[in-house]
C-alpha positions in Angstrom: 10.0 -10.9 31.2 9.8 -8.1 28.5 13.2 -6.7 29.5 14.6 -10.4 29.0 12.9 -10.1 25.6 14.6 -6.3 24.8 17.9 -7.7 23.7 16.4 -10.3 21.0 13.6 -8.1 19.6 12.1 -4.4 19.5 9.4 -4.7 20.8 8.1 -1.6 19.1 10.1 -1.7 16.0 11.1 -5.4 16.3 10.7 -7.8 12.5 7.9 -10.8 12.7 10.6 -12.9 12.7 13.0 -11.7 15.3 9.2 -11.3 17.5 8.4 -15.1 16.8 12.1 -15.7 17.9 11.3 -14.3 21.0 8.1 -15.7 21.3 9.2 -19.7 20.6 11.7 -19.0 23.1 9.4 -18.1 25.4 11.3 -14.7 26.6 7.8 -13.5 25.7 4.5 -14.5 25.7 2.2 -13.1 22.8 0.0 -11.8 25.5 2.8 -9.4 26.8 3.6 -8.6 23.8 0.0 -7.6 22.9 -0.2 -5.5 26.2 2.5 -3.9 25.1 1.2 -3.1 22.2 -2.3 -1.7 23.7 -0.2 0.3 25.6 1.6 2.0 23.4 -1.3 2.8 21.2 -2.8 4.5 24.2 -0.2 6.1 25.0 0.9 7.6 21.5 -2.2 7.3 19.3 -4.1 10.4 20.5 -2.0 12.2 18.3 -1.4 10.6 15.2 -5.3 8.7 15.0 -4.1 5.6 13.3 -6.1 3.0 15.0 -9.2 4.2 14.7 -11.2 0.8 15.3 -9.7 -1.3 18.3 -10.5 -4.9 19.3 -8.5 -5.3 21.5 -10.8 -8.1 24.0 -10.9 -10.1 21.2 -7.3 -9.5 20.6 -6.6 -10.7 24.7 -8.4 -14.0 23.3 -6.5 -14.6 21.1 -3.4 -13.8 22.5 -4.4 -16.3 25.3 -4.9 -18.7 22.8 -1.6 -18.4 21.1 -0.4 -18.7 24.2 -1.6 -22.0 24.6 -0.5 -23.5 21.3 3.1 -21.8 21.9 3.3 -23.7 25.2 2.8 -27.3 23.4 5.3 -26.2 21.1 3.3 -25.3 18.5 4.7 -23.1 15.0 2.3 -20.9 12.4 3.7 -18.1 10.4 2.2 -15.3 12.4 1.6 -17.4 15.7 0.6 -14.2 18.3 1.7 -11.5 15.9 -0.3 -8.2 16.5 -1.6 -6.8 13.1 -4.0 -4.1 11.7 -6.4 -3.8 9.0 -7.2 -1.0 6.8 -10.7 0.2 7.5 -12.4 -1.0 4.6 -11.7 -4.8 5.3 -14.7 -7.0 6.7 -14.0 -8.0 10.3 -17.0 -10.0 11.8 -18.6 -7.6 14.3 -16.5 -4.7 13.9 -17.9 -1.1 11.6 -17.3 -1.5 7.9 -17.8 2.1 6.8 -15.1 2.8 3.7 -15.8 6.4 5.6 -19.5 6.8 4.4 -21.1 8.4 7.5 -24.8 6.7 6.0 -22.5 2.8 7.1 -21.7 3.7 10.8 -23.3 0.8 11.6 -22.3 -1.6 9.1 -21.2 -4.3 11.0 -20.3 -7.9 8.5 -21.4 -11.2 9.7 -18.1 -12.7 8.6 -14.9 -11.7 8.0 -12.9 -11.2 4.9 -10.3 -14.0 2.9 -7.5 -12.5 3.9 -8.6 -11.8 7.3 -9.5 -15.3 7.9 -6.2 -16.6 6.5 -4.2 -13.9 8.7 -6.2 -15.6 11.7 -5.4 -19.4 10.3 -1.7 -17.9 10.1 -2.0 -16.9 13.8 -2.1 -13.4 13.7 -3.6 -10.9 16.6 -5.8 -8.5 14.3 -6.2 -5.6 17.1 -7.6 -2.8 15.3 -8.4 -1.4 11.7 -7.1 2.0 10.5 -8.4 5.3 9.2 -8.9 6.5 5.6 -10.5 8.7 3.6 -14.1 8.9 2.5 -14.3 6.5 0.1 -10.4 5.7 -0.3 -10.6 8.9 -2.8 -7.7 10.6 -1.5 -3.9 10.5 -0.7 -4.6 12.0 3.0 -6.5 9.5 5.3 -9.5 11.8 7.0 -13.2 11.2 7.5 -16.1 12.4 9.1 -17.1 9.2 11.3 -13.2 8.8 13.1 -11.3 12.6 12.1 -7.7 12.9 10.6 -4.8 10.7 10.6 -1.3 12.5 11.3 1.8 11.5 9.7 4.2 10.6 12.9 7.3 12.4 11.6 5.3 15.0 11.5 2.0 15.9 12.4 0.9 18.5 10.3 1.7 16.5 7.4 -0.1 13.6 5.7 0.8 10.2 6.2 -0.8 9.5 2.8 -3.8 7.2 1.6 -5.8 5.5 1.1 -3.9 3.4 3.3 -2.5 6.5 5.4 -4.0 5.1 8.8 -1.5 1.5 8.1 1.6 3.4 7.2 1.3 6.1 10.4 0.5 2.8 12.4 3.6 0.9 11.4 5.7 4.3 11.1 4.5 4.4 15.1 5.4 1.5 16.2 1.9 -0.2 16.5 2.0 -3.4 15.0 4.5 -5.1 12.7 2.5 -5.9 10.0 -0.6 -3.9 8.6 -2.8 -5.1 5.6 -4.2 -2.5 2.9 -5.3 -1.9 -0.7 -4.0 -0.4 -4.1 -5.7 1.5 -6.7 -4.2 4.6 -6.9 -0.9 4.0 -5.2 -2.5 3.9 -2.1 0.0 1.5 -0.8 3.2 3.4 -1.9 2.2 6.7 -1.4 2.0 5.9 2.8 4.8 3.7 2.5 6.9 6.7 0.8 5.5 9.6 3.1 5.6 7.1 6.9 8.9 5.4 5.7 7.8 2.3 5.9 7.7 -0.7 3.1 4.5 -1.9 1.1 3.9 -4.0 -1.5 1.4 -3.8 -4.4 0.6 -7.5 -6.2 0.5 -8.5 -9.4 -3.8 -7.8 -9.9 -5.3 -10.7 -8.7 -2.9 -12.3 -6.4 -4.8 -11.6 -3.2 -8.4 -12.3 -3.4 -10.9 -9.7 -2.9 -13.8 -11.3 -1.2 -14.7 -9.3 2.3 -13.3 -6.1 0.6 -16.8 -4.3 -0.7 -18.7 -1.2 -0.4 -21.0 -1.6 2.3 -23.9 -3.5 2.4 -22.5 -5.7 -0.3 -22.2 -9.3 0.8 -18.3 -10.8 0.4 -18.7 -12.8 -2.9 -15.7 -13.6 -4.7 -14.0 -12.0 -8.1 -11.3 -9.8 -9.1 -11.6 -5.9 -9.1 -10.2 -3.9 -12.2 -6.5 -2.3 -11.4 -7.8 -2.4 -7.4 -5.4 -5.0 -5.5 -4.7 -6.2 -1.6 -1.3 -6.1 -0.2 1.0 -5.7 3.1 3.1 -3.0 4.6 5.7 -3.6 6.9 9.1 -2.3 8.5 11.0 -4.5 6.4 11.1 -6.2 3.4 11.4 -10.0 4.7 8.0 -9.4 6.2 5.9 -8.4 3.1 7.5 -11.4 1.5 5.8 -13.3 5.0 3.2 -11.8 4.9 2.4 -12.2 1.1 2.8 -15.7 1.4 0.0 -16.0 3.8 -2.5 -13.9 1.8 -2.2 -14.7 -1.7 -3.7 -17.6 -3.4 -6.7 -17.9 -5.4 -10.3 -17.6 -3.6 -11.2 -21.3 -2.0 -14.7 -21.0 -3.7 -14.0 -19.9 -7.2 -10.0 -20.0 -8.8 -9.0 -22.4 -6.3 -11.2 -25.0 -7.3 -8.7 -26.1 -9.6 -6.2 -23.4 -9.8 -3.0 -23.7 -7.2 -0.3 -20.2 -6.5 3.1 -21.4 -7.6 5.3 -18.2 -7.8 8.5 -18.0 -9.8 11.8 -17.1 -7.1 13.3 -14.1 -7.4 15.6 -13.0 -10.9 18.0 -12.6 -9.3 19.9 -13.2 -5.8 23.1 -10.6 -5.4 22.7 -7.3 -5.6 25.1 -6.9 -8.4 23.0 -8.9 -10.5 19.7 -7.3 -11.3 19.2 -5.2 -14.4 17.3 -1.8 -13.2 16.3 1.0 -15.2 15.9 4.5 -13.0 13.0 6.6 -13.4 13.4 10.2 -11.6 10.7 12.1 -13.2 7.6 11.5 -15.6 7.1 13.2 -18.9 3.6 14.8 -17.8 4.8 15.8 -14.5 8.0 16.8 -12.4 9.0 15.4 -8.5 11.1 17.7 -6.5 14.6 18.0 -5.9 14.0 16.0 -3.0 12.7 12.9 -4.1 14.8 13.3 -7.7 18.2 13.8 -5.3 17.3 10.9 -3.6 16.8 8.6 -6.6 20.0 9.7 -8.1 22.2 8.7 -5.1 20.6 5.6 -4.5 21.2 5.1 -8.8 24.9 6.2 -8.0 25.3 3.7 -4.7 23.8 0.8 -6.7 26.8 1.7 -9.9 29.3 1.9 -7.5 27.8 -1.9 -5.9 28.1 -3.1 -10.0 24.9 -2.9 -10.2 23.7 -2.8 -14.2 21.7 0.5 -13.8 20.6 2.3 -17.2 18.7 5.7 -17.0 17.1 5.5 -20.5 16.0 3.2 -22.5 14.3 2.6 -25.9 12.1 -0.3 -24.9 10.5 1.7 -22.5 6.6 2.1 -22.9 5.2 5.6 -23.5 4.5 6.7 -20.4 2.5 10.0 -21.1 0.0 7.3 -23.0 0.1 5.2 -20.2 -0.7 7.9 -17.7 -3.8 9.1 -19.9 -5.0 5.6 -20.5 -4.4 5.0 -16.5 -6.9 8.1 -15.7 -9.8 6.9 -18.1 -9.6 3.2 -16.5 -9.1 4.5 -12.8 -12.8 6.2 -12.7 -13.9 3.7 -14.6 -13.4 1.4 -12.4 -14.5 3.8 -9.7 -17.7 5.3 -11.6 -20.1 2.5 -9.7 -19.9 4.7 -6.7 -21.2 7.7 -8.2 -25.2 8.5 -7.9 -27.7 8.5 -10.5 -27.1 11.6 -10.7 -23.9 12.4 -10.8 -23.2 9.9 -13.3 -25.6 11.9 -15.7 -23.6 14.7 -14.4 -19.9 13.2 -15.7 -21.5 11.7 -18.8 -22.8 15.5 -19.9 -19.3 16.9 -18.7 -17.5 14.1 -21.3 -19.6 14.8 -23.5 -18.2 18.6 -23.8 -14.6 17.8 -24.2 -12.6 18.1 -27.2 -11.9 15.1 -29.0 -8.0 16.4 -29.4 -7.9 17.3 -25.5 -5.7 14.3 -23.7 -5.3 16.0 -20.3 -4.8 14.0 -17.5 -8.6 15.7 -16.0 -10.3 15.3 -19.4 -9.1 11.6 -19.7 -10.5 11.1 -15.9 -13.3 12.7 -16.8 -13.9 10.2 -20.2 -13.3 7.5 -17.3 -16.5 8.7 -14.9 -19.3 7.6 -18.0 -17.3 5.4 -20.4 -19.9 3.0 -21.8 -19.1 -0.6 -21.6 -17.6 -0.5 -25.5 -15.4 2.2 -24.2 -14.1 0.5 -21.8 -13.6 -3.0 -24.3 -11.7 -0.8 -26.1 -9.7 0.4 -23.2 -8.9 -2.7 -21.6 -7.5 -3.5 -25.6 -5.2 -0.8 -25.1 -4.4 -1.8 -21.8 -3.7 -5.6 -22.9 -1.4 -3.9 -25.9 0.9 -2.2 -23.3 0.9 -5.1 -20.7 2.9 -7.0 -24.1 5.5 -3.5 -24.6 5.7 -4.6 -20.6 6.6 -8.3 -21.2 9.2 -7.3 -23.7 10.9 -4.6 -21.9 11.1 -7.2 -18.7 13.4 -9.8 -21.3 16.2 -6.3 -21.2 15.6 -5.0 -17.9 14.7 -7.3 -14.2 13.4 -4.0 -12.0 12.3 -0.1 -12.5 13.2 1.9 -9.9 10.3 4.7 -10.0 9.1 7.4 -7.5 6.2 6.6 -5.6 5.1 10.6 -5.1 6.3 13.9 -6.3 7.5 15.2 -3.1 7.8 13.6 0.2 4.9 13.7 3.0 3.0 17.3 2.4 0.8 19.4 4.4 -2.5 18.4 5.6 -5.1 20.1 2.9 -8.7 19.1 3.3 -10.0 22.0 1.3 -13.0 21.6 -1.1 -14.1 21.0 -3.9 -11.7 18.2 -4.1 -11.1 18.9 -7.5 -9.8 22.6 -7.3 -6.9 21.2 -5.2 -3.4 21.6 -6.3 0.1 20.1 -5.2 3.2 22.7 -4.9 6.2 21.0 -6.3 9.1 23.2 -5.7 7.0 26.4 -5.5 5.1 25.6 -8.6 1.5 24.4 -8.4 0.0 21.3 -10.4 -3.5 19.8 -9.9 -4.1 17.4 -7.2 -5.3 14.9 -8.9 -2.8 14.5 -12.0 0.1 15.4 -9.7 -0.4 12.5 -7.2 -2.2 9.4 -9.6 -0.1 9.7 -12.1 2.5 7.7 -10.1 0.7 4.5 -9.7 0.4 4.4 -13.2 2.5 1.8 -14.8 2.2 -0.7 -12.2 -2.0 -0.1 -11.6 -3.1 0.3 -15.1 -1.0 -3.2 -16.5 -1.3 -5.2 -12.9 2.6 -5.0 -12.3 3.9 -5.9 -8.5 5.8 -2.7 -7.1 7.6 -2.9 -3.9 7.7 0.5 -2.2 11.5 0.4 -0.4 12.2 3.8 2.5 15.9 5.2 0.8 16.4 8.5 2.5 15.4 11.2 4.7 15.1 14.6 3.7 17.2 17.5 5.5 13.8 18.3 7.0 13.8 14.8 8.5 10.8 13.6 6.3 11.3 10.0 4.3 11.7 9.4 0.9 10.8 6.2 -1.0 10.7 4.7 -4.6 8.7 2.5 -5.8 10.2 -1.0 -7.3 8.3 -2.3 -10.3 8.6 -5.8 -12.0 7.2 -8.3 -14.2 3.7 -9.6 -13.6 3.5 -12.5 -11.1 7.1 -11.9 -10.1 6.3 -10.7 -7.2 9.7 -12.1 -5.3 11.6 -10.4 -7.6 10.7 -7.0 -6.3 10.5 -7.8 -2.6 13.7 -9.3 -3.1 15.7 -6.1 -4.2 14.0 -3.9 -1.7 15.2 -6.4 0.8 18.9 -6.2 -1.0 18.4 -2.4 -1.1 17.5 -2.8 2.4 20.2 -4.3 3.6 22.8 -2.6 1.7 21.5 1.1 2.2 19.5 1.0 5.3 15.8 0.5 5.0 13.3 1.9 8.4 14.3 4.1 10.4 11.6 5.0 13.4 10.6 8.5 13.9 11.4 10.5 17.3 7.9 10.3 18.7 7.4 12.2 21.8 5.9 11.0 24.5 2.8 10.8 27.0 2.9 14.4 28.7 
């Protein structure tokens, strides 16, 4: 029956939709489809270490059940659709560790929002993948389950926090793969596995079920932190968004109800977009800036209104250093006792006229809660410059990452790290944050879109920001770029033997 089922969808590499075509028509049934799956994660995984938590009885279950509503004709959005988790989601039953070796045995009682609304949707969750140790870093390796690979290469990274979904999606795993977003830790996968990802507008996708261990799953909304989907193709984060996002049941859903504005625009030609190739505190390569520049010249030549400057535009060196201080902010409740004394003496050292990127993270570590009153005003001031540069301009195309996937480096301390961009070196830190910034720091939706490869072979993405809440604007011209220029293309994984 799966070779019936070859000619209407990949099974690998196939969309959701053209695997639900095949699965209403019954050329396959989601349990085949979920062997299939199994099996090729057996086969190929060993290598690349994406799945790193498998369920796959529970998945058989499900898929049997699926069956059974498929026979009586029955239609949900994601009716027997195989998808993975990023590690830190709660999944009744299955380890919750966010990488800590002291929650190896974390197991949740119940499972997280979205997780439950994937499930009322119809999807197969079969596994969760890996990260790193805390989601601190833009390579996905941890103590309790080792080092993810990138599959176009496998001494390279395939990013993070949500490296583990992008190498799972780059391999032909699943079709669908759900992760998080404080850092660009949706992009930065998407750009480095080729695959697509999209960040929300902050708050679109409820939290609840995605917490530190032992925390129980209450419900609220995290500060720049969001949840969102990566896919092989654009259509399916649109899907996919659908079924996650909505206000929490118990809190903003009370009396609040998601109503989404369409898409700016619907041809190509249409759209506004200002190109970004570079950043003021920080160069990309001649790879990913080459690659910008010819996707800016395909979208002129398609009459696209593309500008590469413009007045309006935020200050984004201030943005950047304002970025830094709210990221470990927002990250400082992981820190000890003691080394949050520890940050708060090192702030207390710095210059009042130093505005590095490092000294503004380290401000962020042990701002007091004024400081951070008065950095959330500063925040709220740019989201406005935002609003008004969105009434000239419908999209920024921006790079997701300096350079495309790079070698694996898990050397220590962390914070000695640099990044070599074009055979200069640049801290780690600055040189790969300071790309999530504008879309983290004012809660802007950015769609991460695959453009290129690389003359090594290795993708290249951008990153497609918009408006706040107009989320279907983005998706929509990643899926116009997508169409137009090409969008996924799978890597040449070897195999078994």
């Amino acid at each position: 029956m799966m070779e019936r089922a070859a000619g209407a969808a990949d099974l690998n590499y196939g969309s959701i939709s053209a695997l639900l075509g095949a699965l209403y028509a019954r050329k396959i049934s989601a349990s085949e489809l979920l062997e299939h799956t199994i099996a090729r994660i057996e086969a190929l995984d060993g290598k690349i270490n994406a799945i790193v938590v498998r369920d796959f009885d529970r998945a058989r279950d499900a898929a049997r059940a699926a069956d059974a509503e498929l026979g009586r004709g029955e239609r949900r959005r994601l009716l027997g659709i195989p998808v993975t988790l990023k590690e830190p989601f709660n999944v009744a039953g299955l380890p919750t560790t966010w990488g800590f070796p002291q929650f190896r045995d974390f197991r949740p009682k119940e499972d997280a929002l979205i997780v439950s609304r994937l499930k009322a949707a119809g999807a197969i969750v079969i596994g969760k993948t890996n990260i790193p140790i805390g989601l601190r870093d833009f390579q996905s390796y941890n103590e309790i389950y080792g080092t993810t690979n990138n599959p176009w290469d496998l001494g390279r990274s395939p990013g993070g926090s949500s490296g583990g979904c992008g190498a799972a999606l780059a391999a032909g795993f699943s079709p669908l793969s759900i992760g998080s977003d404080i850092g660009g830790s949706i992009r930065v996968p998407a750009h480095f596995c080729g695959v697509f990802g999209h960040k929300p507008s902050l708050g679109l996708v409820p939290l609840r079920g995605y917490s530190l261990p032992p925390a129980l799953p209450v419900p609220g909304q995290g500060d720049l932190a969001v949840i969102g989907p990566m896919a092989r193709t654009a259509s399916d984060l649109a899907l996919s968004l659908d079924v996650i996002a909505g206000p929490d049941e118990t809190r903003d859903g009370v009396g609040y109800r998601l109503a989404l504005p369409a898409p700016r625009q619907e041809r190509l030609e249409d759209f506004r977009i200002l190109v970004i190739d570079t950043h003021p505190l920080m160069p990309t390569s001649d790879a990913v800036r080459s690659a910008i520049g010819r996707l800016a010249e395909r979208l002129e030549r398609k009459g696209v209104q593309v500008a590469r400057a413009s007045a309006s535009l935020p200050d984004l060196a201030d943005s950047a250093r304002l970025y830094m201080r709210l990221l470990n902010g927002a990250r400082s409740p992981r820190l000890t006792p003691a080394a949050l004394t520890e940050a708060q003496a090192a702030a207390a050292t710095l210059a009042p006229d130093d505005r590095s990127l490092q000294a503004e993270r380290a401000r962020g570590w042990g701002m007091s809660h004024r400081e951070w009153l008065a950095a959330d005003a500063a925040r709220l001031q740019l989201q406005q410059k935002w609003y008004q540069f969105f009434r000239e301009f419908d999209a920024v195309i921006y790079p997701a990452f300096a350079v495309p996937a790079f070698p694996q480096d898990q050397s220590e301390p962390f914070d000695a790290r640099t990044l070599d961009i074009d055979g200069k070196r640049f801290n780690y830190s600055d040189a790969s944050f300071i790309w999530a910034d504008p879309a983290s720091t004012c809660g802007l939706p950015a769609t991460a879109v695959p453009i290129e490869r690389t003359p090594a072979g290795l993708p290249v993405g951008v990153q497609i920001i918009g408006p706040y809440l107009e989320d279907r604007t983005t998706i929509a011209l990643a899926g116009l770029i997508e169409r137009e220029f090409g969008g996924f293309v799978a890597p040449q994984l070897w195999t078994q033997g």
